[in-house]
C-alpha positions in Angstrom: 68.5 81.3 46.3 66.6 78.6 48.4 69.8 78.4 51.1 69.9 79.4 54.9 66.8 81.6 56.6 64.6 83.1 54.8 64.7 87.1 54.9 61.9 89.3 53.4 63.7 91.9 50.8 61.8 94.6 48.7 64.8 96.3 46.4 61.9 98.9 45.4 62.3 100.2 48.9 65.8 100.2 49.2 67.0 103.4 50.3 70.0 105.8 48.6 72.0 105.4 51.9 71.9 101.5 51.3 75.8 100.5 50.2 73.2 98.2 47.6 72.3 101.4 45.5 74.7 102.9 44.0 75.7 98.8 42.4 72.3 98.3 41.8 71.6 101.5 39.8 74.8 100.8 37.6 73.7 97.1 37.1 70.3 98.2 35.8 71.7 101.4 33.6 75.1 100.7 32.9 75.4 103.5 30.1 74.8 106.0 32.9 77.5 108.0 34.5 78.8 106.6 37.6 81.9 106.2 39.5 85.0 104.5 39.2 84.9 102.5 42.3 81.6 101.7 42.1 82.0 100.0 38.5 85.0 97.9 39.6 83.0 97.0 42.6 80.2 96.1 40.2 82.9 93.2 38.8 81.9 90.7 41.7 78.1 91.5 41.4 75.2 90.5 38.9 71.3 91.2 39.4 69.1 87.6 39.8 65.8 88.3 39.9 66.1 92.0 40.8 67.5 91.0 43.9 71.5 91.9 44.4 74.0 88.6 44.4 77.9 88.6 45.2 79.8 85.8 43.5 82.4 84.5 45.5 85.2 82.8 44.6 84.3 79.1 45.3 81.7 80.2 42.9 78.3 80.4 45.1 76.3 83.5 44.8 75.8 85.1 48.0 72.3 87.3 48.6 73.0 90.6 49.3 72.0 92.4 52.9 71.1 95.8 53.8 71.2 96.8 57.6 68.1 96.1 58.3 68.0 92.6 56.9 71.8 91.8 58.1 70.6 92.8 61.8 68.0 90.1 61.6 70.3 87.4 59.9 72.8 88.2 63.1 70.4 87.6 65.7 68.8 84.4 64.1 72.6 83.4 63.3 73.9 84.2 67.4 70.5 83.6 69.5 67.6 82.3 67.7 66.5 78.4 67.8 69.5 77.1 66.2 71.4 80.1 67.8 74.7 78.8 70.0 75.8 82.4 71.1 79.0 81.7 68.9 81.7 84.2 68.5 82.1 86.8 66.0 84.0 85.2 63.8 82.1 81.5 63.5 79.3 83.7 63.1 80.3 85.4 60.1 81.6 81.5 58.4 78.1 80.0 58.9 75.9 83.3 57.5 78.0 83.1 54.5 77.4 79.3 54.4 73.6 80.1 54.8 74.2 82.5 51.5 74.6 86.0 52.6 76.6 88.8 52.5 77.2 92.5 53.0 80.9 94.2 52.8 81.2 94.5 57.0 80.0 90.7 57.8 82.9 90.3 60.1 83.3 93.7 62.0 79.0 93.6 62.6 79.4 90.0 63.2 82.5 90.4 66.1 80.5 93.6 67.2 77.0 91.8 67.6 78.5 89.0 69.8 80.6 91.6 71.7 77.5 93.2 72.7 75.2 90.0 73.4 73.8 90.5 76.8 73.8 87.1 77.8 77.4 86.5 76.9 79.1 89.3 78.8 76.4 88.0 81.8 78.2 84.4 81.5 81.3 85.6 80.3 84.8 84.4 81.7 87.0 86.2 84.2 90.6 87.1 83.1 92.7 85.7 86.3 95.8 87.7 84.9 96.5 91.3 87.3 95.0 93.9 85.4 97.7 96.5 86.7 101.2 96.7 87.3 102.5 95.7 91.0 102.7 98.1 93.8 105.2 97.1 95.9 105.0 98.5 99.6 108.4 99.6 101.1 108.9 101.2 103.7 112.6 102.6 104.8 112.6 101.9 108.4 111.9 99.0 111.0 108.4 98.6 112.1 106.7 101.8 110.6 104.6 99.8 109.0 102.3 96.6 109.4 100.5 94.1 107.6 97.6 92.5 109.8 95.4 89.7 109.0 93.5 86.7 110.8 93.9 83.2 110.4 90.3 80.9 111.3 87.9 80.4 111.8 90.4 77.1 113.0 88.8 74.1 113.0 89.4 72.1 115.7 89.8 74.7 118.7 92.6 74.6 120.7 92.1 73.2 124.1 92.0 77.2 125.6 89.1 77.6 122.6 91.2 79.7 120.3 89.8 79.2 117.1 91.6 82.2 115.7 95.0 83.7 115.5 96.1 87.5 114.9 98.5 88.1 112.5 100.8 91.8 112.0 104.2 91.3 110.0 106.5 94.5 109.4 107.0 95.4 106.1 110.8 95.8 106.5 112.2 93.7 108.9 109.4 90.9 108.6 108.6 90.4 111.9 106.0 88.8 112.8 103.5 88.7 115.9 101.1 86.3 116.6 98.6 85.9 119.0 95.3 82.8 119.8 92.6 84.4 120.1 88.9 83.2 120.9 86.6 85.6 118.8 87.9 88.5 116.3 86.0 91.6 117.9 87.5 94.9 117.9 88.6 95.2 121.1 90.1 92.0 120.8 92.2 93.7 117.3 92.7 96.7 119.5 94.0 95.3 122.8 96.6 93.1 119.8 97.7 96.5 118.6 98.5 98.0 121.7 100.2 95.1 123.7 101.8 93.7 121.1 102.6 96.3 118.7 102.5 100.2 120.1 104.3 98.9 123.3 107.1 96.7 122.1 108.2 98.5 118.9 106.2 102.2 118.7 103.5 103.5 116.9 103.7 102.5 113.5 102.9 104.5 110.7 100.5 102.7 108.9 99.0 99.4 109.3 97.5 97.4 106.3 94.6 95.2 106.6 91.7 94.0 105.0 87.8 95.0 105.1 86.8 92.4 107.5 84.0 93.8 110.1 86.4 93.9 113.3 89.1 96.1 111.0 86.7 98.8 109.8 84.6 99.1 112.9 84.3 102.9 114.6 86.4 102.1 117.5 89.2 101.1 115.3 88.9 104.1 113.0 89.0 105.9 116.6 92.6 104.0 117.6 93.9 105.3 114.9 92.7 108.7 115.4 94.2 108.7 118.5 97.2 107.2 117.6 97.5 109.1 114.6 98.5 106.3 112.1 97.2 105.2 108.9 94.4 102.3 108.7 94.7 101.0 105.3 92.2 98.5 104.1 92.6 96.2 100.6 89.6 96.3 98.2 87.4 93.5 98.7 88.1 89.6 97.3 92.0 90.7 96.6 94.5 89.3 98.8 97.1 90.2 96.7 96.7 93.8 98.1 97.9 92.7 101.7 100.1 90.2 100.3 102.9 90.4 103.2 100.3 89.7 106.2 99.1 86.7 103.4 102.2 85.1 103.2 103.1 84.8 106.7 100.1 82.9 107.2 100.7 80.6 104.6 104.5 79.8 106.6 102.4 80.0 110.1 99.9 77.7 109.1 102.7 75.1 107.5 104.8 75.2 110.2 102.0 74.3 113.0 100.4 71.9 110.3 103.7 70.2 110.6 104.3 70.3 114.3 100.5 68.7 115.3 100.4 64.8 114.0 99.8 63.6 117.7 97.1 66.4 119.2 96.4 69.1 116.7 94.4 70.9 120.1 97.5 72.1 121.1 98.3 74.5 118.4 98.0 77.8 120.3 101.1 76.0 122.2 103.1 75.4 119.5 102.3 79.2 117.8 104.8 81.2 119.7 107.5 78.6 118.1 106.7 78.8 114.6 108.1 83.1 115.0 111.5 81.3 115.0 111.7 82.2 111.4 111.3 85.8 111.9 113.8 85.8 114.5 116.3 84.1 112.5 115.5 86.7 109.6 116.0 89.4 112.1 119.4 87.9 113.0 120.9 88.9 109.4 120.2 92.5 110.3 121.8 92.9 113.3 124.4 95.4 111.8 121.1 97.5 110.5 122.0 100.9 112.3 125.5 101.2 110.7 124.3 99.9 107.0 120.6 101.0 106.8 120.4 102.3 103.6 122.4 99.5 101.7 119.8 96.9 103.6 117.5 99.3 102.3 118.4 99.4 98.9 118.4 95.3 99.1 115.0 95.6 99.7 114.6 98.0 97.3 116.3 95.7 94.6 114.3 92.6 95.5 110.6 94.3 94.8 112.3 95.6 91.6 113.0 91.6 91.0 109.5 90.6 92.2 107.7 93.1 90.2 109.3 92.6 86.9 108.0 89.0 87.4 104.6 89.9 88.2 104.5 92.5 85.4 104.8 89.8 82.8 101.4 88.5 83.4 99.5 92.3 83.5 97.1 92.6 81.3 96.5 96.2 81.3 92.9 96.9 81.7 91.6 100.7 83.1 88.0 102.3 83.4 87.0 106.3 83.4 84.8 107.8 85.4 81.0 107.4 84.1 81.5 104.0 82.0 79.5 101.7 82.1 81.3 98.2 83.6 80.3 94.6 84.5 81.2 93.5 87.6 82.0 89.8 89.2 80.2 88.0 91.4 81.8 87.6 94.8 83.0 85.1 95.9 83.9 83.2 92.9 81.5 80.2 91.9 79.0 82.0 94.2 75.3 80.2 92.8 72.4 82.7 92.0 68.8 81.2 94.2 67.1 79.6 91.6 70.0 78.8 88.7 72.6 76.8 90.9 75.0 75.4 88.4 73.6 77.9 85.8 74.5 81.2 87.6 75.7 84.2 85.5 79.6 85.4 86.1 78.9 88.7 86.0 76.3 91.2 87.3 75.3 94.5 86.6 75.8 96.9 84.5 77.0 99.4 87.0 78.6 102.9 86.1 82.0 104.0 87.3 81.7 106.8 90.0 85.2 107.5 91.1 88.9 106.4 90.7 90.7 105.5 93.9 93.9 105.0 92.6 96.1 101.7 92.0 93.4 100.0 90.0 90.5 100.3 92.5 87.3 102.0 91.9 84.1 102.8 93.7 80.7 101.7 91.6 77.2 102.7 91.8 73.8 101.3 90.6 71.8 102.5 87.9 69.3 104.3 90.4 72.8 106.4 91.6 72.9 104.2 94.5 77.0 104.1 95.5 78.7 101.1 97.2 80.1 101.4 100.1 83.3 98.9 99.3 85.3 100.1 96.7 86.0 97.0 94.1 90.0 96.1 91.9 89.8 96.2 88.3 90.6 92.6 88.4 86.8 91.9 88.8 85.3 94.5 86.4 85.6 94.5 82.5 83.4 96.9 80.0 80.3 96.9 79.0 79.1 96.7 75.8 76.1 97.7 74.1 73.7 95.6 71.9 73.7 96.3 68.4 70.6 97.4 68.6 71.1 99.8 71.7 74.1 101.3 69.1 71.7 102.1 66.5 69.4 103.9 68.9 71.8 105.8 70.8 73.0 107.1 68.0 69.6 108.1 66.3 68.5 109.8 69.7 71.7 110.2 71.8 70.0 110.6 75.0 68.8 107.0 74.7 71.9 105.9 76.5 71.2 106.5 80.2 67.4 105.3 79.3 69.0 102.0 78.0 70.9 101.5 81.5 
């Protein structure tokens, strides 16, 4: 009994609680009353050298583990010198080849590894959508507007535009375009004015994301004014502006194409590549008198687009007050000092509201909460240490002590 680590055990100490005792006490006195479960669990059991031994069935005889002993074994097993932070279930093979067991090896063993620190920290992140699609219609032309930019362009054009304003309407898909040389606000507000509130109305809503020019104070005050919507997409999720997205993916292919001989002339060639809107907006010339089977059309093809995308969800939701890891934004972003070695994840942080459509707003252990609100696509749960489990639930009020 030589085999694997070796692990103090005093079976004069062991406890009555201990699943070891009641097999033990019916090894010893076997003329003694005891139950019916516990003799035929007896069967696979025999005392060596008052120490408790399972045989299995290749044969080997397996030492016996209370919890206090088995938590040890774990962490020697998943983190110690010859530790590999293996999963819960290769964890569980090589402890019973090191010549141990105890009736819950594989539920502790998946549960310890679950709740290693260092593997949730350097965990992988699930690319799948973690919610069903929310497909943005809206039943009329030009009520509503993705907006986006498109830079910073390198090279400039021969004007210095190294940027380009992008708004597409959500039902017609219209787009308008404009060079621009810096992406202030009043450079997005003069765009909205001139080339949307005067040529086609006040919209109702206009999508775009959280860069610093679209959530400024004098855009929050156009809108005010104006009375329409400012919607902005959680950060690191282009996916939530997807229409303004994927006209600058056709934008920036058509101009790529049109530029072999002087690519500085680009802000030229812009107002060309809206040809494809316009010959989209030639199929609904007979809108007025069939709006609402055009309509419907629309309606249909999300319906198409979503059942596609809702293949790949991978449901994953978060209440108010757990306790979540979160990403590290950007993607591949290097922590100073560990370069290549930088965690996944940081955190923990605890969930302090739901804003609907699988965003939610986080805050810091200290009750500090973040301004942006974060998608669900770049949280996942936290889970506790073995350990932390053991003392939570001996004093419950351990928890928020442990955060």
């Amino acid at each position: 009994m030589t085999r694997g680590m070796e692990i103090d055990i005093n079976s004069a100490i062991i406890s009555e609680d201990d699943w070891r005792s009641p097999i033990m006490t019916y090894l010893r006195y076997p003329t003694l009353p005891s139950e019916k479960r516990v003799r035929i669990m007896a069967l696979n059991y025999l005392m060596w050298n008052e120490d408790l031994v399972r045989k299995s069935k290749d044969e080997v005889l397996l030492r016996c583990l209370g919890k206090k002993e088995y938590m040890k074994v774990m962490g020697e097993t998943h983190e110690g010198i010859c530790g590999a932070h293996q999963g819960g279930r290769n964890m569980c093979w090589l402890i019973r080849r090191y010549g141990y067991f105890w009736p819950t090896m594989m539920k502790d063993c998946i549960n310890y590894s679950k709740g290693c620190e260092s593997c949730q920290r350097h965990g992988p992140i699930q690319q799948a959508p973690s919610v069903p699609m929310n497909p943005v219609v809206k039943p009329w032309p030009f009520r509503g507007w993705a907006m986006d930019l498109i830079g910073k362009i390198y090279p400039a054009s021969n004007q210095q535009h190294c940027f380009i304003i992008v708004a597409t309407d959500y039902f017609t898909k219209w787009v308008e375009a404009k060079p621009v040389k810096s992406t202030t606000s009043q450079e997005i507000i003069t765009f909205i004015e001139e080339q949307i509130i005067q040529r086609f109305g006040i919209p109702e809503s206009i999508t775009t994301d959280r860069g610093s020019s679209f959530i400024s104070g004098d855009m929050l005050n156009m809108a005010e004014a104006f009375k329409f919507k400012l919607l902005q997409s959680t950060p690191y999720y282009a996916q939530a502006n997807g229409q303004a997205e994927s006209s600058n993916k056709v934008i920036i292919n058509i101009i790529r194409k049109m530029l072999e001989k002087n690519p500085k002339q680009w802000h030229e060639k812009l107002s060309k590549t809206q040809n494809y809107s316009q010959a989209m907006l030639l199929e609904l010339e007979g809108l007025d008198a069939s709006r609402i089977d055009t309509l419907n059309k629309l309606l249909a093809g999300k319906q198409a687009v979503s059942r596609a995308y809702n293949k790949r969800v991978r449901n994953k939701s978060f209440e108010e007050g757990e306790i979540v890891w979160k990403a590290v934004l950007p993607l591949g972003t290097h922590v100073a000092g560990y370069g290549k070695w930088s965690p996944t994840w940081e955190g923990p942080f605890i969930i302090s509201q739901i804003l609907g459509m699988g965003a939610y707003r986080l805050q810091d252990k200290d009750g500090e909460i973040h301004a942006a609100p974060i998608n669900g696509k770049w949280l996942k749960k936290f889970y506790p240490t073995m350990w932390d489990s053991q003392a939570t639930q001996t004093d419950p009020g351990i928890e928020t002590r442990l955060l």
